[in-house]
C-alpha positions as CSV (number, residue, x, y, z in Angstrom):
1,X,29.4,2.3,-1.4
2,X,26.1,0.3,-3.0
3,X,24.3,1.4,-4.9
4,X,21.5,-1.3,-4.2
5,X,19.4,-1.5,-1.3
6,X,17.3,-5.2,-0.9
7,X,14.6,-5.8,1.0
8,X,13.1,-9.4,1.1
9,X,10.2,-11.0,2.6
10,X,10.5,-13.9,5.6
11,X,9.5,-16.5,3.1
12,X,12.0,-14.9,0.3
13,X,14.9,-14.3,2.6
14,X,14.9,-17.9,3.4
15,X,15.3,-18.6,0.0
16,X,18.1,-15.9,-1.0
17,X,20.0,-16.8,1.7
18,X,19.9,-20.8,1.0
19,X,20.1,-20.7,-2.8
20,X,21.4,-17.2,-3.6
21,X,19.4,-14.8,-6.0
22,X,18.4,-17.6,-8.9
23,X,15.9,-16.2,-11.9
24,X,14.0,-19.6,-11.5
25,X,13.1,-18.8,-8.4
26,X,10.7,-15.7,-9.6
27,X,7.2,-16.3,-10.7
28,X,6.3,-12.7,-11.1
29,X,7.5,-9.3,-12.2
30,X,5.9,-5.8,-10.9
31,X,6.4,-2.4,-12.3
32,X,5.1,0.4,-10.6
33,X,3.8,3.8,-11.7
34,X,5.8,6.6,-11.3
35,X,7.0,8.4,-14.3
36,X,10.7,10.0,-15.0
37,X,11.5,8.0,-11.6
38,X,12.0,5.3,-13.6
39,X,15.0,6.0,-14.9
40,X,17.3,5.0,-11.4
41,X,15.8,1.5,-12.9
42,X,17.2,1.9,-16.5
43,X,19.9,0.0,-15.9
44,X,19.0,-2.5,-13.7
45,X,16.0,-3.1,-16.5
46,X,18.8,-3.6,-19.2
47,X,19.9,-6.2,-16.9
48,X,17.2,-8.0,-15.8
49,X,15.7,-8.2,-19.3
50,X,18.9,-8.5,-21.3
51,X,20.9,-11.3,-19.3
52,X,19.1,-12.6,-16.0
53,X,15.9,-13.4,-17.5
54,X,17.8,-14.4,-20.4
55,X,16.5,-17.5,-22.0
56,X,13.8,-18.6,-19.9
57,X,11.6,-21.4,-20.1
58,X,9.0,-21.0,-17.6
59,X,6.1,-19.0,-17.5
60,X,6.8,-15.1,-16.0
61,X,3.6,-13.3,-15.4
62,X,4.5,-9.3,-15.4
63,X,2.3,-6.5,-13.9
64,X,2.7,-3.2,-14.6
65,X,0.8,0.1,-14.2
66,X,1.6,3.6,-16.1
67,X,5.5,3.8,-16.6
68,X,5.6,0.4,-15.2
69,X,3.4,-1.4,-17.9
70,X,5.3,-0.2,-20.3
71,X,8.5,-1.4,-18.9
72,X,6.9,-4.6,-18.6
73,X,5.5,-4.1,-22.3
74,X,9.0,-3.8,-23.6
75,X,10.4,-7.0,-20.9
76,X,7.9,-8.8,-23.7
77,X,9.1,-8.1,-27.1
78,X,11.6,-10.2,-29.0
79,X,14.4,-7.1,-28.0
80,X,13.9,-6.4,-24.5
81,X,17.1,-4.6,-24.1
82,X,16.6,-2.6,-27.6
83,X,13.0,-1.7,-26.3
84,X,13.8,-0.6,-22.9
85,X,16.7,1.8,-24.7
86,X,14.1,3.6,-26.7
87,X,11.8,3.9,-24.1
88,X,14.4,5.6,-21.7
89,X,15.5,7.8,-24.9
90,X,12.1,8.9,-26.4
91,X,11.1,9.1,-22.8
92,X,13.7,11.5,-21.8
93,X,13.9,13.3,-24.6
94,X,10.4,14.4,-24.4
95,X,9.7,17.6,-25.8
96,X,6.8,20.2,-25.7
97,X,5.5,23.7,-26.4
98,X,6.1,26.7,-23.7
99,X,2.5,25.9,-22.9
100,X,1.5,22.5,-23.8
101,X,-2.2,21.2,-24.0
102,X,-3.6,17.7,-23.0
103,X,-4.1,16.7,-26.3
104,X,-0.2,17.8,-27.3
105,X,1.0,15.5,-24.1
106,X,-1.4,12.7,-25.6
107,X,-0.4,12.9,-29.1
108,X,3.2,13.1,-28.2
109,X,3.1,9.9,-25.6
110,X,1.4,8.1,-28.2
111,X,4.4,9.0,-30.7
112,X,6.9,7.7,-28.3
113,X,5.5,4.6,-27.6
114,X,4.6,3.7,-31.4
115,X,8.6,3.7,-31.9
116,X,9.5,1.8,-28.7
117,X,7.0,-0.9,-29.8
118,X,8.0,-0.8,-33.8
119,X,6.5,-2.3,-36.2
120,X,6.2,-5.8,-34.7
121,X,6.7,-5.4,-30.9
122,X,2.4,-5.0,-30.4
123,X,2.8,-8.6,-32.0
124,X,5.6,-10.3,-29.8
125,X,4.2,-9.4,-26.8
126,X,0.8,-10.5,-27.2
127,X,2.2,-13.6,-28.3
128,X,4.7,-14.2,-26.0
129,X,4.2,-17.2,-24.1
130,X,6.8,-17.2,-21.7
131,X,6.7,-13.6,-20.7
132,X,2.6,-13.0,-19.6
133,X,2.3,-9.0,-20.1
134,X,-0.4,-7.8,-17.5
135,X,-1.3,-4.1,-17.6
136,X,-3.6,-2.2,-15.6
137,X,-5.9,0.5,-16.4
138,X,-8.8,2.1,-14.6
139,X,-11.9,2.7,-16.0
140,X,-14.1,5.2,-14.9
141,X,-17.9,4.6,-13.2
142,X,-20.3,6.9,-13.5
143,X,-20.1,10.6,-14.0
144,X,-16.1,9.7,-14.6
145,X,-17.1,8.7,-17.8
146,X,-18.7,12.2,-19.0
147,X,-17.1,14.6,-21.8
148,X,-17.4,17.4,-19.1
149,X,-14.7,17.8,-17.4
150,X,-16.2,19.5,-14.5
151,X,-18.0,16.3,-13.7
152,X,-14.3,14.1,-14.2
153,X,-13.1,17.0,-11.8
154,X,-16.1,16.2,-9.5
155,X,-15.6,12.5,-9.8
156,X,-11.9,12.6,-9.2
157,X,-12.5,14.7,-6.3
158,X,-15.0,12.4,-4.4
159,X,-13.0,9.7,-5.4
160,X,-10.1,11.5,-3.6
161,X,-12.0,11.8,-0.7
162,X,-13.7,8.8,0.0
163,X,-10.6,6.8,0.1
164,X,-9.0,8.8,2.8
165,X,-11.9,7.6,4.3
166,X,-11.4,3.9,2.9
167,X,-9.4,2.4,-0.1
168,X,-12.7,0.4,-1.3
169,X,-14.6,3.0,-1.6
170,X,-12.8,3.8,-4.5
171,X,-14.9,0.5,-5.7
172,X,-17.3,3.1,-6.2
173,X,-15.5,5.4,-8.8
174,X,-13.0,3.2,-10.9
175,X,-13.1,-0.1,-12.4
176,X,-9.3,-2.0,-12.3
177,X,-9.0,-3.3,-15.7
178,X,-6.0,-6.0,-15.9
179,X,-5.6,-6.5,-19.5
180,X,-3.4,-9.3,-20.9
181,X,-3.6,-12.2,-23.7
182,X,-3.3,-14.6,-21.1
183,X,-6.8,-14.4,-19.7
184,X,-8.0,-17.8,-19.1
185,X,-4.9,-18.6,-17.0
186,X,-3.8,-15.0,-15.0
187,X,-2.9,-15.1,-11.7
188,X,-5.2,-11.9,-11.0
189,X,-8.5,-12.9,-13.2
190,X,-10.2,-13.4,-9.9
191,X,-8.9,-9.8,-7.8
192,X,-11.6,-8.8,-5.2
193,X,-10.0,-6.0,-2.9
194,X,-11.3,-3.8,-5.3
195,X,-13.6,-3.6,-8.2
196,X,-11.8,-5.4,-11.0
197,X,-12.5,-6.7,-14.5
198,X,-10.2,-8.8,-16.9
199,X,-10.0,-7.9,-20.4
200,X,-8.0,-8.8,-23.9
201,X,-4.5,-7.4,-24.8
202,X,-4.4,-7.6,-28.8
203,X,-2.3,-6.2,-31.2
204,X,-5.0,-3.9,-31.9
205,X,-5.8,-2.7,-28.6
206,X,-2.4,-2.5,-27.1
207,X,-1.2,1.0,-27.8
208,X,-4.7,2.2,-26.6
209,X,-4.4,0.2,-23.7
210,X,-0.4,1.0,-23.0
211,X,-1.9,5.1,-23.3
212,X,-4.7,4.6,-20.5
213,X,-2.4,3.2,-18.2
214,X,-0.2,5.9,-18.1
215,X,-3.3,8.6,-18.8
216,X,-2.9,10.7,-15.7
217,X,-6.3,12.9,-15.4
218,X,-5.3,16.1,-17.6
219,X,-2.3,15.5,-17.8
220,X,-3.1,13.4,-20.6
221,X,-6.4,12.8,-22.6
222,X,-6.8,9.4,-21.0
223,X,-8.7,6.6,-24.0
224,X,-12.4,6.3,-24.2
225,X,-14.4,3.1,-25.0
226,X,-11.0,0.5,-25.5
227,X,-11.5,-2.2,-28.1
228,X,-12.9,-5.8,-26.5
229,X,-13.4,-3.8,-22.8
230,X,-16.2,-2.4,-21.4
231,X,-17.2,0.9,-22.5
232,X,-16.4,4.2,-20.6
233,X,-13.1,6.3,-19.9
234,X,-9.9,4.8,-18.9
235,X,-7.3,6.8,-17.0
236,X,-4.1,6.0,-15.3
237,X,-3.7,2.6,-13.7
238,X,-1.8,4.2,-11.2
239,X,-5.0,5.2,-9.2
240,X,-6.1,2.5,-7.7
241,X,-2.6,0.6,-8.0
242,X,-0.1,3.2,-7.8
243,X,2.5,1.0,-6.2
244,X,0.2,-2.3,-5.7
245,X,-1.6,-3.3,-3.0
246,X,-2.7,-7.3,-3.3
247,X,-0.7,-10.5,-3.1
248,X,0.6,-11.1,-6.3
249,X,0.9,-14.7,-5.5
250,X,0.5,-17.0,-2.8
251,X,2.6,-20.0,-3.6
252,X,6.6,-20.7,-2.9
253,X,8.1,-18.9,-5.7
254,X,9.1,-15.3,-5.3
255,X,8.1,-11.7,-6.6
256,X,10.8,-9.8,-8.3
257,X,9.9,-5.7,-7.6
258,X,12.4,-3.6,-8.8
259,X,11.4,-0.4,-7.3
260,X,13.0,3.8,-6.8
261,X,11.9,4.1,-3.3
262,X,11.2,1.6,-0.4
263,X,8.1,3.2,0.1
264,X,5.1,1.3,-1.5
265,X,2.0,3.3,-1.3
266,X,-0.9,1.6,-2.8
267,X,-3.3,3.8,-4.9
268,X,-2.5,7.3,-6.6
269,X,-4.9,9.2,-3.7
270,X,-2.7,7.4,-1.0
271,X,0.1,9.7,-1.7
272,X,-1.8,12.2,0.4
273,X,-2.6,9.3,2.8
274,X,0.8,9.4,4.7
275,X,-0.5,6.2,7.7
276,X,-1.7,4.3,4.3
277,X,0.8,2.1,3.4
278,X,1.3,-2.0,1.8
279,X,0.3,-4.9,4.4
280,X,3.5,-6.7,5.1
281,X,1.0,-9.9,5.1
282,X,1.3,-9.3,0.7
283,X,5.3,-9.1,1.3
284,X,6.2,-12.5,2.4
285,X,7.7,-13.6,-0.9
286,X,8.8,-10.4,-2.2
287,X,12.4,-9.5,-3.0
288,X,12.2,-5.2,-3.0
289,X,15.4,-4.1,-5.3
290,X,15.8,-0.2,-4.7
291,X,18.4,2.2,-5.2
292,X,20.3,3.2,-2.0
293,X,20.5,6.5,-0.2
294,X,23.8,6.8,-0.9
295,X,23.5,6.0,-4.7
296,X,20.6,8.8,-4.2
297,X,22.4,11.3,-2.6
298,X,25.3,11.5,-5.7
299,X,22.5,12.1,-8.2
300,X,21.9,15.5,-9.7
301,X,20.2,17.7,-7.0
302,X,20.6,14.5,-4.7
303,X,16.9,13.4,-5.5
304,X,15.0,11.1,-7.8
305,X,13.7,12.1,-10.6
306,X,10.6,13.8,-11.1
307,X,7.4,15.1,-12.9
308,X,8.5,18.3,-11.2
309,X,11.2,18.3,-13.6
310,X,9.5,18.7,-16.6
311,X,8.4,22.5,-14.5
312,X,11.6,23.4,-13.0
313,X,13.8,22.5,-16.1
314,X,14.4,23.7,-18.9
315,X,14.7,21.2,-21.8
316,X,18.8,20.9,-22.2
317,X,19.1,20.9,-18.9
318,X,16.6,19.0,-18.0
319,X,17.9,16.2,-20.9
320,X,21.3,16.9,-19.2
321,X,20.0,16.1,-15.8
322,X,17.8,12.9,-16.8
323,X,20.5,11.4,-18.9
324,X,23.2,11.2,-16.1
325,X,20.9,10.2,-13.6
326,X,20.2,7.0,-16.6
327,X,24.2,6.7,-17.2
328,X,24.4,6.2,-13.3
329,X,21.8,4.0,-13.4
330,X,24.3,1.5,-14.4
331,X,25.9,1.0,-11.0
332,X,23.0,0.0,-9.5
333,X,23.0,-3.0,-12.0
334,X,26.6,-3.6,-11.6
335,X,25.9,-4.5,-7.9
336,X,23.2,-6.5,-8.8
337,X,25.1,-8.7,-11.1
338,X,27.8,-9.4,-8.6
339,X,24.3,-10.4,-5.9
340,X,23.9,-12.7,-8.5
341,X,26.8,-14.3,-9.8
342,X,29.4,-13.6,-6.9
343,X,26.8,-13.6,-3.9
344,X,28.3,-10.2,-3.2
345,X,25.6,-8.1,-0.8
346,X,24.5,-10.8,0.3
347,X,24.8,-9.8,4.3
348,X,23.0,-6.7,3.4
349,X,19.6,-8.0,2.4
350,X,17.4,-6.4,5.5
351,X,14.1,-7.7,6.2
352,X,11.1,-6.1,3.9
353,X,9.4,-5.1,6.9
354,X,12.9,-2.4,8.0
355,X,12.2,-0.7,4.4
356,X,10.8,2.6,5.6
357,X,12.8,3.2,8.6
């Protein structure tokens, strides 16, 4: 059995199958949102970041929103594989009251993420000039930005509605803020699909910046008026780019996306939206690295998982459940490694456009 399913592009197919799956070969890296999903990925993330990116010397330029900026956040520091350990620790180990309030979830991701960066990780990733750490938060227009929350629920709302309607209109709502150090020369300074900004990633702004993307509306507090952005109320970057939906490049080089699902929806809202899905015109040099059904179907409750869990679970179970899903998480990075080194799976790499059948 695999463990990994791979889905590739026409352009990046080409390429796997006449060089084989070769880390100079990648130009970018995307994490998506998705919360405790993430943790099918733990694994393959100690791999990628711990020995096939290993030693680069070119330029990597990362995206990430919510649960995927941080990944990306800790693919940056000077421990990759130490970073991305904490994260899926803290992360899992997550613990709140029988009735927790936003500002306990806040105060509590905020904690966790202060000891996954340390004392010196808000530095190494700012400064790192080979991996370019792109995160993406969405701040709020109008009425979005009031202390009321019956006008955020009002504005959320219409938002959610006008983009069943049409994905731009949510243009009309939220601002996509891409923040990163690397502003002059990003890849995605110039997005125009949407209404987008760039902004500064600093040591000082980071952790604020790192909480928005992941602020989902009441879940968490989301952060008001981030240092060297524009004014107003950021919330999740997951809602206008839940799984992406632009071309992340147009050149020859490929686009790493380590994914949980072979679905790629594009905006938070879209979940709803079941005939909204990604163009295949942005997938031509994507490589799609998923876990497979049948690596799915031997988890716990034979299902990904979940925010659900956080419900359904209670907390030594649900630590039970979330830490052998991450302990299994290491097969899927065993297959990868043998892609890589041994060209093994390489007949099974199916055309991006096959992903949801």
């Amino acid at each position: 059995m695999s463990s990994l399913a791979i889905y590739a592009g026409p352009l990046a197919l080409k390429k796997l199958q006449k060089d084989g799956f070769r880390q100079e070969h990648f130009k970018v890296l995307v994490g998506a949102s998705g919360g405790p999903k993430w943790f099918v990925l733990a694994g393959m993330d100690r791999y990628l970041f711990g020995e096939f990116f290993a030693n680069r010397k070119t330029e990597l330029h990362t995206i990430g929103s919510s649960v995927g900026a941080w990944r990306m956040c800790c693919f940056a520091t000077n421990d990759p594989v130490g970073s991305i350990g904490r994260l899926a620790h803290y992360y899992s180990h997550e613990k709140y009251s029988a009735k927790p309030t936003v500002k306990e979830v806040t105060d509590s991701a905020r904690v966790m993420l202060s000891k996954v960066l340390g004392e010196t990780g808000a530095e190494e990733i700012v400064n790192n000039k080979i991996f370019r750490t792109h995160i993406v938060a969405d701040r709020c227009k109008g009425i979005g930005s009031s202390r009321f929350k019956s006008l955020q629920v009002l504005h959320l709302g219409l938002g959610a509605l006008c983009n069943v309607i049409s994905r731009r209109s949510l243009s009309l709502f939220f601002e996509r803020t891409v923040f990163t150090s690397n502003e002059q020369v990003s890849p995605w300074s110039n997005l125009d699909d949407l209404s987008s900004t760039i902004a500064p990633l600093s040591q000082t702004n980071i952790l604020d910046v790192m909480i928005a993307s992941g602020s989902i509306p009441f879940v968490l507090e989301g952060v008001r008026d981030i240092e060297d952005a524009k004014n107003g109320l950021y919330w999740d970057g997951g809602i206008t780019d839940y799984h992406f939906d632009w071309q992340f490049h147009d050149g020859d080089e490929l686009v790493l996306y380590p994914h949980f699902s072979t679905q790629i929806i594009p905006g938070w809202f879209d979940k709803q939206v079941k005939w909204r899905r990604v163009s295949n015109k942005y997938l031509n040099n994507v490589v799609l690295l998923a876990p497979s059904k049948e690596f799915v179907s031997n988890l716990p409750g034979q299902k990904i998982p979940d925010r659900n869990d956080f419900r359904k679970l209670e907390y030594e179970s649900r630590v039970k459940v979330w830490q052998e899903v991450i302990e299994k998480s290491e097969a899927i990075a065993e297959d990868l490694h043998l892609l890589v080194n041994n060209r093994v799976g390489m007949d099974r790499i199916q055309p991006i456009s096959d992903r949801d059948r």
